[in-house]
C-alpha positions, 0 to 999 in steps of 0.5 A: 388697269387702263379701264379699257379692253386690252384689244384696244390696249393692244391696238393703240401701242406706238410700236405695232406687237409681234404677230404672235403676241397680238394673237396670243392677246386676242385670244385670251380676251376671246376665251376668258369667259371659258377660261374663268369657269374652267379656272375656278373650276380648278381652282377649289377654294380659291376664287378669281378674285383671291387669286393675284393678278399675274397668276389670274393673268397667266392662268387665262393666257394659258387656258386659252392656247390650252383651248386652241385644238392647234395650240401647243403641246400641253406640256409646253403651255403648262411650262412657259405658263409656270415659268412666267408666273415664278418670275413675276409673281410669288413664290408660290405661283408656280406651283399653284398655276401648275397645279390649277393647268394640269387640272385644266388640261386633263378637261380639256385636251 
C-alpha cells in the first residue's frame, strides 16, 4: 500500500517489531514468488488478483512458515492462518484459506 518493499516498511516503524514478527515478515517477502505459484496452483479458478487482500496476505505469510522445513507444525500454521483470515476478512475466508493451505501443505510437507 505504501509502494515501497515491506522489508523497508518494517525497518523504518519508530517501535523496532518483535524478533519473531520481522522474521516472519522477512520471510514471507523472500518466499513470495514460491508462495504465488503454489497458491494459484491451489487456487483453481480463483486468480491472486481475485483474491481479497488479507486472505492473499495470510495465505503467503502462511506458505512461507509451510516452506520453512523448521517451521511449525502444519496444522499450527494452518489454524493461526484461518483464524486470521475469519477475523479480518470475510465470512468465507476461512474456509477458503483452509482450503487452499491443506492443499499446499500436502505439496510441500
Amino acid at each position: 500500500m505504501k509502494g515501497q518493499p515491506v522489508t523497508a516498511v518494517v525497518a523504518a516503524l519508530v517501535v523496532p517489531p518483535d524478533r519473531f514478527a520481522q522474521s516472519l515478515v522477512e520471510a514471507t517477502a523472500a518466499a513470495q514468488a514460491r508462495a504465488d505459484v503454489l497458491i494459484a496452483e491451489a487456487a483453481v479458478g480463483w486468480p491472486l488478483d481475485r483474491m481479497a487482500v488479507v486472505d492473499r496476505l495470510v495465505l503467503r505469510m502462511a506458505v512461507a512458515e509451510l516452506l520453512d522445513p523448521t517451521g511449525p507444525p502444519v496444522a499450527v500454521v494452518i489454524d493461526e492462518a484461518v483464524e486470521l483470515a475469519k477475523t479480518y476478512s470475510t465470512e468465507e475466508s476461512g474456509a477458503f484459506v483452509n482450503g487452499i493451505l491443506s492443499t499446499v501443505a500436502a505439496s510441500v510437507r
